[in-house]
PQR file of N, CA, C, O and H, with PARSE charges and radii, in Angstrom:
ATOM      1  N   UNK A   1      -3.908  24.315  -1.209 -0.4000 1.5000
ATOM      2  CA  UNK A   1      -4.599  23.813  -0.057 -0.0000 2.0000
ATOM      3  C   UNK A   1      -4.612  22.279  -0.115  0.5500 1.7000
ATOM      4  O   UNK A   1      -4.912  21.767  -1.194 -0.5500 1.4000
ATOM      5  N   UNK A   2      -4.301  21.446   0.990 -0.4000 1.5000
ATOM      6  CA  UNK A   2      -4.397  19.958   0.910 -0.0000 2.0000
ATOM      7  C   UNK A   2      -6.036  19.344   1.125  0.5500 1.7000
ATOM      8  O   UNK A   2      -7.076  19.555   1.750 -0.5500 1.4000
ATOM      9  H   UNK A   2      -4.057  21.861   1.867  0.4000 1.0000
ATOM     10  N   UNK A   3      -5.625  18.744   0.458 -0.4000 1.5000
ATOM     11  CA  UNK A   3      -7.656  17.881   0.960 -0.0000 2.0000
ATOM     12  C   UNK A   3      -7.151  16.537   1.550  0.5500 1.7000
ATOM     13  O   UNK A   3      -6.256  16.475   2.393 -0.5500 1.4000
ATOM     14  H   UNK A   3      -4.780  18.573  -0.049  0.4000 1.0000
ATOM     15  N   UNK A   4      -7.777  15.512   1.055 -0.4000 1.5000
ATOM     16  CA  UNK A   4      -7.975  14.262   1.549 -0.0000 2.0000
ATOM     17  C   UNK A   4      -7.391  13.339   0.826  0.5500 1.7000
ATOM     18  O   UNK A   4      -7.362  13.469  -0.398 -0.5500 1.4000
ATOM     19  H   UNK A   4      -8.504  15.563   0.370  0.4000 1.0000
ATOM     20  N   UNK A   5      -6.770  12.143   1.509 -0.4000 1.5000
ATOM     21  CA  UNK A   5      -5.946  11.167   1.098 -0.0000 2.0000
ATOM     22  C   UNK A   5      -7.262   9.896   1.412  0.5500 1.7000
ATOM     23  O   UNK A   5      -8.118   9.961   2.294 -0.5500 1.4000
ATOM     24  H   UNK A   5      -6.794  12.037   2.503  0.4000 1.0000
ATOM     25  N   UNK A   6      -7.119   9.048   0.629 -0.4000 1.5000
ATOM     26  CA  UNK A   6      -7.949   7.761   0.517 -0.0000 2.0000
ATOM     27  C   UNK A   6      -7.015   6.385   0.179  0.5500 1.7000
ATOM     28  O   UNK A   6      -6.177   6.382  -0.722 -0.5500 1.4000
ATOM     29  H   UNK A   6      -6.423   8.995  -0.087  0.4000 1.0000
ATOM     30  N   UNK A   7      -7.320   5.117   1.123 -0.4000 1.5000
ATOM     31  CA  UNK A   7      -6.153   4.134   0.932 -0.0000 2.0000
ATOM     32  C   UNK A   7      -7.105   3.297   0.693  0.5500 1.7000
ATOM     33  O   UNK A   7      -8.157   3.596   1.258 -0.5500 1.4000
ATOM     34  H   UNK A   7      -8.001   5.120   1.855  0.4000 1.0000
ATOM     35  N   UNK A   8      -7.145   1.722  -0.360 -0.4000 1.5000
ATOM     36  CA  UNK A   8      -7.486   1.165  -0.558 -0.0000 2.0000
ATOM     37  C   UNK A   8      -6.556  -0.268  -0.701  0.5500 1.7000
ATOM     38  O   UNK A   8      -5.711  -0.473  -1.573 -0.5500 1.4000
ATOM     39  H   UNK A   8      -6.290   1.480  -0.819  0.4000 1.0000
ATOM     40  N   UNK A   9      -6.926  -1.141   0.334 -0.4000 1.5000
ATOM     41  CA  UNK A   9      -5.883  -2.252   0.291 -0.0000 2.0000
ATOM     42  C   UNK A   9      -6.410  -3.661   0.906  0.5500 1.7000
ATOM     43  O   UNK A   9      -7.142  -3.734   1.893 -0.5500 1.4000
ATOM     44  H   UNK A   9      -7.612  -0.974   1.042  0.4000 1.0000
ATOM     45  N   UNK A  10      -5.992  -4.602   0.275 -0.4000 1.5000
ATOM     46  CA  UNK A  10      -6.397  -6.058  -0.409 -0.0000 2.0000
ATOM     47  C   UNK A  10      -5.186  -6.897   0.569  0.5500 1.7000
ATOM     48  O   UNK A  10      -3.980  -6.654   0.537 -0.5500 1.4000
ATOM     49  H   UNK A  10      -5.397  -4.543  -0.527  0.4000 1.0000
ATOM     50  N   UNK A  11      -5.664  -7.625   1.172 -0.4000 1.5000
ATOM     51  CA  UNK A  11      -4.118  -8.622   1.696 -0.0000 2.0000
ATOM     52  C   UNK A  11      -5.055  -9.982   1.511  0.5500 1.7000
ATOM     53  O   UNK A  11      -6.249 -10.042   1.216 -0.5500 1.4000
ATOM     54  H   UNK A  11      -6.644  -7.822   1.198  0.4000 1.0000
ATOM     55  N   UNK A  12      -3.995 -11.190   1.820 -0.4000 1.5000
ATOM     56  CA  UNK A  12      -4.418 -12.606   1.318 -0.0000 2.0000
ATOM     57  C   UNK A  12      -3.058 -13.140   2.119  0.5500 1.7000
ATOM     58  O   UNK A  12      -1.900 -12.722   2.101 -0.5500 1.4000
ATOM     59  H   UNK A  12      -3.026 -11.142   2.060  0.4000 1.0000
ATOM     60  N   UNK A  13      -3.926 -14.645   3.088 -0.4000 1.5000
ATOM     61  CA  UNK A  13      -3.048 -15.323   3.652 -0.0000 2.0000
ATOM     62  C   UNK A  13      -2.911 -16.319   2.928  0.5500 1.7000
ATOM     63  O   UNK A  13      -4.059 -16.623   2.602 -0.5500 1.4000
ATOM     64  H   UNK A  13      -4.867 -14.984   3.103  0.4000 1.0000
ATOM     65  N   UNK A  14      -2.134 -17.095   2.423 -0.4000 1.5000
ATOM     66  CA  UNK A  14      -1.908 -18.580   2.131 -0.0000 2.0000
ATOM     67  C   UNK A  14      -1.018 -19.445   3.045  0.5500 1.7000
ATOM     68  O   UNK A  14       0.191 -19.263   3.186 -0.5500 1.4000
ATOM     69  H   UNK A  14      -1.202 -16.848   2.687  0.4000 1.0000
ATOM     70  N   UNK A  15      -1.786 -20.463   3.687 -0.4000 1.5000
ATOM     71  CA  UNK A  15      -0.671 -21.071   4.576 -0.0000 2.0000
ATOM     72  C   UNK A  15      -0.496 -22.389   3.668  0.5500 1.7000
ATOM     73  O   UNK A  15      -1.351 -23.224   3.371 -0.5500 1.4000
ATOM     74  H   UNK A  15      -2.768 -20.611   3.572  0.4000 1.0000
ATOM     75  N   UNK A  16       0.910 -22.325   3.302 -0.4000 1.5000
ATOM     76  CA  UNK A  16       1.388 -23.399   2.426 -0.0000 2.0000
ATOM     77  C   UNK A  16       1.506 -24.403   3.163  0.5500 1.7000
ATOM     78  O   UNK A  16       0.489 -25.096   3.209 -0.5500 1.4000
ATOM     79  H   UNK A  16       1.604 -21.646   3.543  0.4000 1.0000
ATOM     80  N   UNK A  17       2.379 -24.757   3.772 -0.4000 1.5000
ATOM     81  CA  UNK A  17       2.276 -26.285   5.137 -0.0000 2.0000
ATOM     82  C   UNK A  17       1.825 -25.660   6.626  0.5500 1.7000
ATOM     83  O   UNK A  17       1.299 -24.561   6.802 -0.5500 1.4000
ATOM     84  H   UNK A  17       3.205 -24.194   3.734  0.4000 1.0000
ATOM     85  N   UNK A  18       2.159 -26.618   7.620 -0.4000 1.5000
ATOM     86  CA  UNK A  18       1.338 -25.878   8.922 -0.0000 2.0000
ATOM     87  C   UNK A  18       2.625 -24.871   9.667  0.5500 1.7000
ATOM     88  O   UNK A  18       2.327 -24.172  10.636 -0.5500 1.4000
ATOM     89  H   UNK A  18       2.587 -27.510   7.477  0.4000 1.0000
ATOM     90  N   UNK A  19       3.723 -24.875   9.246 -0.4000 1.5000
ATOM     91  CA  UNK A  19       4.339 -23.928   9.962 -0.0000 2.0000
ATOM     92  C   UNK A  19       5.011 -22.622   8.467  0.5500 1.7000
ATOM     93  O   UNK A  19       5.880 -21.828   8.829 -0.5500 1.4000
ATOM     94  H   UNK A  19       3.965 -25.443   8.459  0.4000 1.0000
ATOM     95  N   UNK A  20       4.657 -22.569   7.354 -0.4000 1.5000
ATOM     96  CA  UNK A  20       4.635 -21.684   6.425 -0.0000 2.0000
ATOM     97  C   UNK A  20       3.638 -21.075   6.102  0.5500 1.7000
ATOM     98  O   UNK A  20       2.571 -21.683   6.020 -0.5500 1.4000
ATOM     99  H   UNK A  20       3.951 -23.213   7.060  0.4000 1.0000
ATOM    100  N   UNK A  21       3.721 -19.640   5.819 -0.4000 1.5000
ATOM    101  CA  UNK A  21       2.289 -18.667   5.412 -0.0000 2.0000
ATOM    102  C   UNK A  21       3.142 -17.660   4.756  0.5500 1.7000
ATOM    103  O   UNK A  21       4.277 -17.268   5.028 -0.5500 1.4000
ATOM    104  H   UNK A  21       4.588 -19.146   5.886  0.4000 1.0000
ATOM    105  N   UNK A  22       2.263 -17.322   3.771 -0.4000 1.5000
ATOM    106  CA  UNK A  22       2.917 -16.450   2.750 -0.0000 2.0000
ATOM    107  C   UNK A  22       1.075 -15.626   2.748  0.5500 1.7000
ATOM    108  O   UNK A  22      -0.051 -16.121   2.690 -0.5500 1.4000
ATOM    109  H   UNK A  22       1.341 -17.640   3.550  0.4000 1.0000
ATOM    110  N   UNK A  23       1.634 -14.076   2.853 -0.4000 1.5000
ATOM    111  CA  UNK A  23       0.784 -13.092   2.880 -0.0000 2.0000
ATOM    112  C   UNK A  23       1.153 -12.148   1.583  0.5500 1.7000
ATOM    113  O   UNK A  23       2.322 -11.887   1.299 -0.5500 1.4000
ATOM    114  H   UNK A  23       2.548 -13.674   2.901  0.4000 1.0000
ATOM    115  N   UNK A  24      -0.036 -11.638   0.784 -0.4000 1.5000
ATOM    116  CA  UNK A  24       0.324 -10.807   0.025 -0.0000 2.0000
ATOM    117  C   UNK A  24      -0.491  -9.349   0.106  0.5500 1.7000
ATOM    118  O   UNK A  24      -1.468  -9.531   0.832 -0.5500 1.4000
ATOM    119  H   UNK A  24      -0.986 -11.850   1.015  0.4000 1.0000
ATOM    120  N   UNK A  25      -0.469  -8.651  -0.136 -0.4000 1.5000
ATOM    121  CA  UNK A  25      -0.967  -7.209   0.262 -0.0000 2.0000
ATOM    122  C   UNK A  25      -1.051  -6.218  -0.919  0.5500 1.7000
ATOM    123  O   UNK A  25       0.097  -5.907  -1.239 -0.5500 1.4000
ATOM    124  H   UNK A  25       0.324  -8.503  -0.727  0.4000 1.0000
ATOM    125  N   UNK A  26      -1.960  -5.613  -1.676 -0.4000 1.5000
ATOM    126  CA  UNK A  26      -1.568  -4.627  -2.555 -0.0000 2.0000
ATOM    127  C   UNK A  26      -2.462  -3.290  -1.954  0.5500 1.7000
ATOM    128  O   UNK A  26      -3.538  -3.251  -1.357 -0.5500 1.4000
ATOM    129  H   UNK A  26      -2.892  -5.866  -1.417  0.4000 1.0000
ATOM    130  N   UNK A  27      -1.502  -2.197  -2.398 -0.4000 1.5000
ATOM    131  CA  UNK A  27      -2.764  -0.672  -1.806 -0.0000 2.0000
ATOM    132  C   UNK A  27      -2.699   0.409  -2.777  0.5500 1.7000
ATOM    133  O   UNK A  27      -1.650   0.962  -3.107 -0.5500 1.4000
ATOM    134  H   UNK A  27      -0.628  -2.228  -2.884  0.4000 1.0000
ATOM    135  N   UNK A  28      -3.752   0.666  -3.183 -0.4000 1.5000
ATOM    136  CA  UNK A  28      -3.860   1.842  -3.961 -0.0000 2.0000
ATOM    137  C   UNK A  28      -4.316   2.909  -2.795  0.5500 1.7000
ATOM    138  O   UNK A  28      -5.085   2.737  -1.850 -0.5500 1.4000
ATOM    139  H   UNK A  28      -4.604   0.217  -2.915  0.4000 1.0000
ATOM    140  N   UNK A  29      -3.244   4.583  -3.368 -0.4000 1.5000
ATOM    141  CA  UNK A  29      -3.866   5.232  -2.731 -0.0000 2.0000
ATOM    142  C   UNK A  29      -4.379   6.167  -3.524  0.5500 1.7000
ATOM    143  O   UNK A  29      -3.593   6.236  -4.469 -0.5500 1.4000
ATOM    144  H   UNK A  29      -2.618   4.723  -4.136  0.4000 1.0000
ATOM    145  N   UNK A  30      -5.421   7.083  -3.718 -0.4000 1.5000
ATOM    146  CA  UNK A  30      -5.944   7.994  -4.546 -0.0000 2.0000
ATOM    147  C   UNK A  30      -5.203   9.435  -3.670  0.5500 1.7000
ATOM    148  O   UNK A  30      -5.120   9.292  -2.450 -0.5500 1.4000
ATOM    149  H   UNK A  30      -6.058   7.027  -2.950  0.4000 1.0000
ATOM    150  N   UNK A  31      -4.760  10.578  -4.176 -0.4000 1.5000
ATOM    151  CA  UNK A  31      -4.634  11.282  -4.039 -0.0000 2.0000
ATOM    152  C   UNK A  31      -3.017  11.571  -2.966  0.5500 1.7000
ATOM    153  O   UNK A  31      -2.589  12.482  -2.256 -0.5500 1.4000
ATOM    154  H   UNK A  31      -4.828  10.694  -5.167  0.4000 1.0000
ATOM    155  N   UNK A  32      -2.650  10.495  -3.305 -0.4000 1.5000
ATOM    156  CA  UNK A  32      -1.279  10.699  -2.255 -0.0000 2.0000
ATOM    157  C   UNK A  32      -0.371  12.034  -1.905  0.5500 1.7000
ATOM    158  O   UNK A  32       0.113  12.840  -2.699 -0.5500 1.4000
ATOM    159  H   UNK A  32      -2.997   9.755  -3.882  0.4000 1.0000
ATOM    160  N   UNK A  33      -0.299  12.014  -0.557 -0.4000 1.5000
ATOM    161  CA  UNK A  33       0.358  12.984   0.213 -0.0000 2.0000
ATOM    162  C   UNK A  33      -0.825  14.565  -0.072  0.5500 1.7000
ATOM    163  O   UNK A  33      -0.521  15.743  -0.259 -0.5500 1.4000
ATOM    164  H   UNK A  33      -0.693  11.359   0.089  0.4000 1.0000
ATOM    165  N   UNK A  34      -1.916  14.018  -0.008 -0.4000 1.5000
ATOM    166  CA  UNK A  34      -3.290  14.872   0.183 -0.0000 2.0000
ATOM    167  C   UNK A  34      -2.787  15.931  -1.238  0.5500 1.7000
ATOM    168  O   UNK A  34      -3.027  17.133  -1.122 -0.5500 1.4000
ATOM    169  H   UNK A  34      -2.163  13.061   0.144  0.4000 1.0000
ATOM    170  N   UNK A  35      -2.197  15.501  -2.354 -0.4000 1.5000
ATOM    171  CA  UNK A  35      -2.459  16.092  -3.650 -0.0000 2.0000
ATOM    172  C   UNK A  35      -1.150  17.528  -3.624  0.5500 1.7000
ATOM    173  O   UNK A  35      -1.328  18.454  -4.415 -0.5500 1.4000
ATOM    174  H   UNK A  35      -2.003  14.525  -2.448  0.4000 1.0000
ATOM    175  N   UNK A  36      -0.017  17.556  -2.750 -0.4000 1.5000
ATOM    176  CA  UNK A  36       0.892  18.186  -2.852 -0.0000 2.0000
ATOM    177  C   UNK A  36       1.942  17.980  -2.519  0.5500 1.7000
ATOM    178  O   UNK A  36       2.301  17.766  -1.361 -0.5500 1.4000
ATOM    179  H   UNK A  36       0.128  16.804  -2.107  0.4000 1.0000
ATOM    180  N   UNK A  37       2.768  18.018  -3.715 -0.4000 1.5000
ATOM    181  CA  UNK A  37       4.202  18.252  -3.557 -0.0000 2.0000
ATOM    182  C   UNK A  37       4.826  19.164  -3.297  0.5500 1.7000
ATOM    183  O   UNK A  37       4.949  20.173  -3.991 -0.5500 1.4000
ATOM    184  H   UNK A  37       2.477  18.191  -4.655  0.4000 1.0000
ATOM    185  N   UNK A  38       5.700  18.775  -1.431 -0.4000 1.5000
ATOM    186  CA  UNK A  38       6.397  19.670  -0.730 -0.0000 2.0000
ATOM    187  C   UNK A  38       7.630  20.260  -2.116  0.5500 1.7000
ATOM    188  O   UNK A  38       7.440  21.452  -2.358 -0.5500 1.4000
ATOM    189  H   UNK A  38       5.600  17.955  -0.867  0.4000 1.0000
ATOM    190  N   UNK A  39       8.210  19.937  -2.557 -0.4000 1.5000
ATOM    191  CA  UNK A  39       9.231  20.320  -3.893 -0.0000 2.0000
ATOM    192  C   UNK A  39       8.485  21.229  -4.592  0.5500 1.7000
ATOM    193  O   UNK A  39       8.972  22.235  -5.108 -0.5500 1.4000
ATOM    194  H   UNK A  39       8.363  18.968  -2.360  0.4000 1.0000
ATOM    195  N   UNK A  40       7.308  20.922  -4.635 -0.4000 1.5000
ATOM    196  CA  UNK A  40       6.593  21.667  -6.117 -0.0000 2.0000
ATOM    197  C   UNK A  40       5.214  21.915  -5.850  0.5500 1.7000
ATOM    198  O   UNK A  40       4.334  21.101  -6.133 -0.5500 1.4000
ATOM    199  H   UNK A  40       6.913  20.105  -4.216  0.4000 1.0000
ATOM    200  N   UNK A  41       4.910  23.508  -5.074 -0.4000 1.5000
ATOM    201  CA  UNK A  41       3.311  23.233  -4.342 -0.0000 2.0000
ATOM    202  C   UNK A  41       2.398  23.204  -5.289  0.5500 1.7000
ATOM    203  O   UNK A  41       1.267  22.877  -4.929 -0.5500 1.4000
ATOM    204  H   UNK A  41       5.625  24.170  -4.844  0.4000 1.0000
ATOM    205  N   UNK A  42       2.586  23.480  -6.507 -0.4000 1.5000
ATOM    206  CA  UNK A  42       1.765  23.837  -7.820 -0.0000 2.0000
ATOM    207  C   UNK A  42       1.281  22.782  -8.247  0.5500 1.7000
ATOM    208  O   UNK A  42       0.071  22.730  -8.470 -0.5500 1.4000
ATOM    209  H   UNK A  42       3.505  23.746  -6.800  0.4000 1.0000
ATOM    210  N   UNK A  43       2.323  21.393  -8.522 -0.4000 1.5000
ATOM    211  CA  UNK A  43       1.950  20.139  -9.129 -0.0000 2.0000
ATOM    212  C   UNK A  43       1.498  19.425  -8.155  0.5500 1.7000
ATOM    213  O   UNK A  43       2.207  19.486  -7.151 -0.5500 1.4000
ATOM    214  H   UNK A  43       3.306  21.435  -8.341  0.4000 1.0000
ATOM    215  N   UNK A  44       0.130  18.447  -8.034 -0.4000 1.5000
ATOM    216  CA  UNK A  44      -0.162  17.792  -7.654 -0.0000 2.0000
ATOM    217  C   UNK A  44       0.735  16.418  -7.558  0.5500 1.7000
ATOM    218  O   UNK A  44       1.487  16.386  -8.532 -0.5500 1.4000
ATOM    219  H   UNK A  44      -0.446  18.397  -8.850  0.4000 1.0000
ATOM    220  N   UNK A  45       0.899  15.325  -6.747 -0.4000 1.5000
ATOM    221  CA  UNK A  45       1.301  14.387  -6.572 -0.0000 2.0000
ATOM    222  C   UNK A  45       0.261  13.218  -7.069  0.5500 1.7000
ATOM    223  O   UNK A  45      -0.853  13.289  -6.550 -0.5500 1.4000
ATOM    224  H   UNK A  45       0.288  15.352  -5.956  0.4000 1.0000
ATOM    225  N   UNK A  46       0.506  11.998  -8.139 -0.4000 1.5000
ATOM    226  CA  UNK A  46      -0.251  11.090  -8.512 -0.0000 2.0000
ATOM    227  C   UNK A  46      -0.761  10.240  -7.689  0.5500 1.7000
ATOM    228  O   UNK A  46      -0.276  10.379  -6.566 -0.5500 1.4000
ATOM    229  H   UNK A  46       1.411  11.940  -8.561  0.4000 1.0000
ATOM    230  N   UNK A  47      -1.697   9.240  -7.777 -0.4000 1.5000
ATOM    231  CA  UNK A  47      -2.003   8.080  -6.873 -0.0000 2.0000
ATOM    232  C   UNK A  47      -0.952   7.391  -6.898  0.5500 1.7000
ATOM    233  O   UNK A  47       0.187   7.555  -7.335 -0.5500 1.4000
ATOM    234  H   UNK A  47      -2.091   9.127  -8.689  0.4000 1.0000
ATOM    235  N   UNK A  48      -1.494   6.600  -6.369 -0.4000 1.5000
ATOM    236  CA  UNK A  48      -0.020   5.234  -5.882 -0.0000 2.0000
ATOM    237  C   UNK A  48      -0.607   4.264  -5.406  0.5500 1.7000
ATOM    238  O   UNK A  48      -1.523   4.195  -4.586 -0.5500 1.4000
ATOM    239  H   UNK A  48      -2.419   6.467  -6.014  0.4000 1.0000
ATOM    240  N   UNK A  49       0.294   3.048  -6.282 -0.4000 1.5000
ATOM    241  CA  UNK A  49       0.184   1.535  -6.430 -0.0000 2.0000
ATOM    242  C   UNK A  49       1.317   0.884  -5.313  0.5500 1.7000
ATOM    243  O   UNK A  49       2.536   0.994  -5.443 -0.5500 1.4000
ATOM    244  H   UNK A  49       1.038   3.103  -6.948  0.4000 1.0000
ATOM    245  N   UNK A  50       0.833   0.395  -4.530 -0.4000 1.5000
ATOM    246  CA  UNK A  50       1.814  -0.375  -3.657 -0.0000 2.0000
ATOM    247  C   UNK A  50       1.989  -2.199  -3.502  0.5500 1.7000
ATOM    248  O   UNK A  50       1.521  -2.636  -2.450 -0.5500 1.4000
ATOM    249  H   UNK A  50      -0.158   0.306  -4.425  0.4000 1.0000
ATOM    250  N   UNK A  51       2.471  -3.010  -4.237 -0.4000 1.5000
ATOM    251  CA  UNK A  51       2.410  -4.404  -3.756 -0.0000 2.0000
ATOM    252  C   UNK A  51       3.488  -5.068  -2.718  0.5500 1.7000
ATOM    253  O   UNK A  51       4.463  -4.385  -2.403 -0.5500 1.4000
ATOM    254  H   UNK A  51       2.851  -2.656  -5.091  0.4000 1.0000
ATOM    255  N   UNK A  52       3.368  -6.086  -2.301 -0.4000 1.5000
ATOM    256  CA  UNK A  52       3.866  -6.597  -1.565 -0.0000 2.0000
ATOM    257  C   UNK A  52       3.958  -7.840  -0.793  0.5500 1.7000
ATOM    258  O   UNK A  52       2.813  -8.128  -0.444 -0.5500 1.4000
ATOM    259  H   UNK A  52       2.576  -6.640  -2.557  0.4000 1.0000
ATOM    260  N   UNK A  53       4.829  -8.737  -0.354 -0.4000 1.5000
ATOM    261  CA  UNK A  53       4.617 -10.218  -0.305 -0.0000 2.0000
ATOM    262  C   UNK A  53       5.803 -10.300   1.174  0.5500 1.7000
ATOM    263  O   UNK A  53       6.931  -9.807   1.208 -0.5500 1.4000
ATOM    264  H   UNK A  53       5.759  -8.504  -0.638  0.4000 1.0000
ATOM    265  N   UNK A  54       4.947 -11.247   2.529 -0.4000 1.5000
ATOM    266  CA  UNK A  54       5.403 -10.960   3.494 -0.0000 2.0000
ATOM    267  C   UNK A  54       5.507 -13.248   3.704  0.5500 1.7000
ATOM    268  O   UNK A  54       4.515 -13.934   3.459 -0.5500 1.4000
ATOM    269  H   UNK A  54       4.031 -11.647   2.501  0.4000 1.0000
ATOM    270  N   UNK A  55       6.613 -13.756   4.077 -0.4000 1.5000
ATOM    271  CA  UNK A  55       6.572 -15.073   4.295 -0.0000 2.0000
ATOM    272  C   UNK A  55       6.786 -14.908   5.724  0.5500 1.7000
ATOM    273  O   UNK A  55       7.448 -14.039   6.292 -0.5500 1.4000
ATOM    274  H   UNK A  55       7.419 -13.198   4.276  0.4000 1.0000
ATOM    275  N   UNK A  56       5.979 -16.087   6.325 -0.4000 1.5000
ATOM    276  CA  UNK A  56       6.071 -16.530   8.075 -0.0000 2.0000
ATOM    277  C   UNK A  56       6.601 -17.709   8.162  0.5500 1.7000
ATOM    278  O   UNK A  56       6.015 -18.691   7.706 -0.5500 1.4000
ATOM    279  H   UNK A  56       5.442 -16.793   5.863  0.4000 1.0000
ATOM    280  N   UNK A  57       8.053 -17.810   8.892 -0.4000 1.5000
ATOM    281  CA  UNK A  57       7.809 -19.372   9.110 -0.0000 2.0000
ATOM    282  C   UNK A  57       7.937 -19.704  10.595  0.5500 1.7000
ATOM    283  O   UNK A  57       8.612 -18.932  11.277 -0.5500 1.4000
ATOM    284  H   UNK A  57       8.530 -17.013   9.262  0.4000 1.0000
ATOM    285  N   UNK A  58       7.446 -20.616  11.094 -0.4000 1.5000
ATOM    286  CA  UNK A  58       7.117 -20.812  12.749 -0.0000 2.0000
ATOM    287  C   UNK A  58       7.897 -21.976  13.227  0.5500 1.7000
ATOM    288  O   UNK A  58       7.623 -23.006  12.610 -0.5500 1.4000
ATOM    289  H   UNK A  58       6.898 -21.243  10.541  0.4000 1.0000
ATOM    290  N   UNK A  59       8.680 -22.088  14.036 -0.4000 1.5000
ATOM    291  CA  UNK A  59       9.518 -23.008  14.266 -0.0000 2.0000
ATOM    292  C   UNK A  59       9.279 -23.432  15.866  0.5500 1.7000
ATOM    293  O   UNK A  59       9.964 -24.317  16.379 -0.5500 1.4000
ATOM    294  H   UNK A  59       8.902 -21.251  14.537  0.4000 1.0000
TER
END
């Protein structure tokens, strides 16, 4: 039976000069894909760590 998925996530702007910005983002999720693997309905699926880094530049 699936239950509940929970996301937890952190982002941060830094604008380095006035037309550069660098964003960073990390997300934990607890219980990913609501705790089952379509491959394997028996084993649960782990949490999951996601990071990530997004640059803007404005011209």
């Amino acid at each position: 039976m699936r239950t509940q998925e929970t996301t937890l996530e952190a982002t941060y702007v830094y604008q380095v000069t006035l037309w550069w910005t660098v964003q960073a983002d990390a997300q934990y999720t607890f219980n990913a894909g609501a705790g089952q693997n379509p491959n394997d309905p028996i084993a649960p699926l782990r949490n999951t760590f996601v990071i990530g880094v997004c640059a803007n530049l404005t011209f």
